[in-house]
N, C-alpha and C positions, 0 to 999 in steps of 0.2 A: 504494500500500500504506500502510495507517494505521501508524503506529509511536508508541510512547508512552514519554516521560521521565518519571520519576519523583525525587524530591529532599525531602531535609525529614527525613532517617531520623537517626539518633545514639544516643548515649550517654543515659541519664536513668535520675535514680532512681524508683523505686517510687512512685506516689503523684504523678510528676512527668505533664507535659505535651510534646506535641509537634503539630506541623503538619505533614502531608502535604501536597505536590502534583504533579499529574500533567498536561502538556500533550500534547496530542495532535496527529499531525499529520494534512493530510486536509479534507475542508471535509463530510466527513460523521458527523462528532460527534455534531454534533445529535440526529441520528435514533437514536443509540445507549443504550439504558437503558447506564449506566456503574458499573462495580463498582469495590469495593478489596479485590483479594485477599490473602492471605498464606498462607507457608510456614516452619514451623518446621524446624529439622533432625530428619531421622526421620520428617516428616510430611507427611500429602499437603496439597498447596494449597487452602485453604479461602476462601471469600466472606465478607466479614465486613461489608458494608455496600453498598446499591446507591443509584440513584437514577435516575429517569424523566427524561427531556426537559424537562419537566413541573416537576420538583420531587420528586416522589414517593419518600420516603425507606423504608429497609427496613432493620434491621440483625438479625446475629444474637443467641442469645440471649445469648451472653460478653461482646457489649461493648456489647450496647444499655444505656443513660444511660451511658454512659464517650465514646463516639467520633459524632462528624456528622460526615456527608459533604453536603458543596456540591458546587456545580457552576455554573459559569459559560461558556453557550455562547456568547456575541463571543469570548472568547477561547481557548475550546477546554483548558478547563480543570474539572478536579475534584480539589478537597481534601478530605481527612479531620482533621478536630480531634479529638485523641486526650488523654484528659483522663484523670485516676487510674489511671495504667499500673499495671500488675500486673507481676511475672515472664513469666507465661504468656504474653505479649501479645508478646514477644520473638521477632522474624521477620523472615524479609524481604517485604518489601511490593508490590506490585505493582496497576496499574490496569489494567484491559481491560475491553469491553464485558459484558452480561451477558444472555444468554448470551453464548457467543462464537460467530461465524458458522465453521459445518460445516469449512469449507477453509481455516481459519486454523488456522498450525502453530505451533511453537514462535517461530519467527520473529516473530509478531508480540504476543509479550510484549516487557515493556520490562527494562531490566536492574535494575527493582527498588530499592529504599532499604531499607537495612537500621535494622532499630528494636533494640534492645537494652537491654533495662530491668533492671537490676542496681544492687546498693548495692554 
């Protein structure tokens, strides 16, 4: 079963920066377009940037020129650089494949990094 840590989340003001990252466990990363989702209080879990095997970046439209997501398969990793936080950008965080395959449940979210952007 794949299971994913996440780390990197904190405190920062407005206009500040932070670095996600997420390791994965498993020897089938590779093959997985890999996402960074978030979850605000009140609201449902959104995608907010992906990426291919590949390279192939995708973000939405709230944080596209603010956030890149990497990815590094030797080590089973993918980060998000998170640049002119906003308020709104305040969530918890979360990696998982993207899609996510049919018969993965809750279980195989990771317990997420909390972002919190406030002066």
């Amino acid at each position: 079963q794949v299971q994913f840590v996440e780390s990197g989340g904190g405190l920062v003001q407005p206009g500040g920066s932070l670095r996600l990252s997420c390791v994965a466990s498993g020897n089938i990363f590779k093959i997985f377009v890999m996402g960074w989702y978030r979850q605000a209080p009140g609201k449902q879990r959104e995608l907010v940037a992906h990426i291919t095997p590949s390279g192939t970046t995708n973000y939405a439209e709230s944080v596209k020129g603010r956030f890149t997501i990497s990815r590094d398969n030797a080590k089973n990793m993918v980060d998000l650089q998170m640049n002119s936080l906003k308020s709104e950008d305040t969530a918890l965080y979360y990696c998982n494949p993207v899609p996510r395959p049919a018969n993965w449940g809750q279980a195989n979210w990771g317990q997420g990094t909390q972002v919190t952007v406030s002066s």
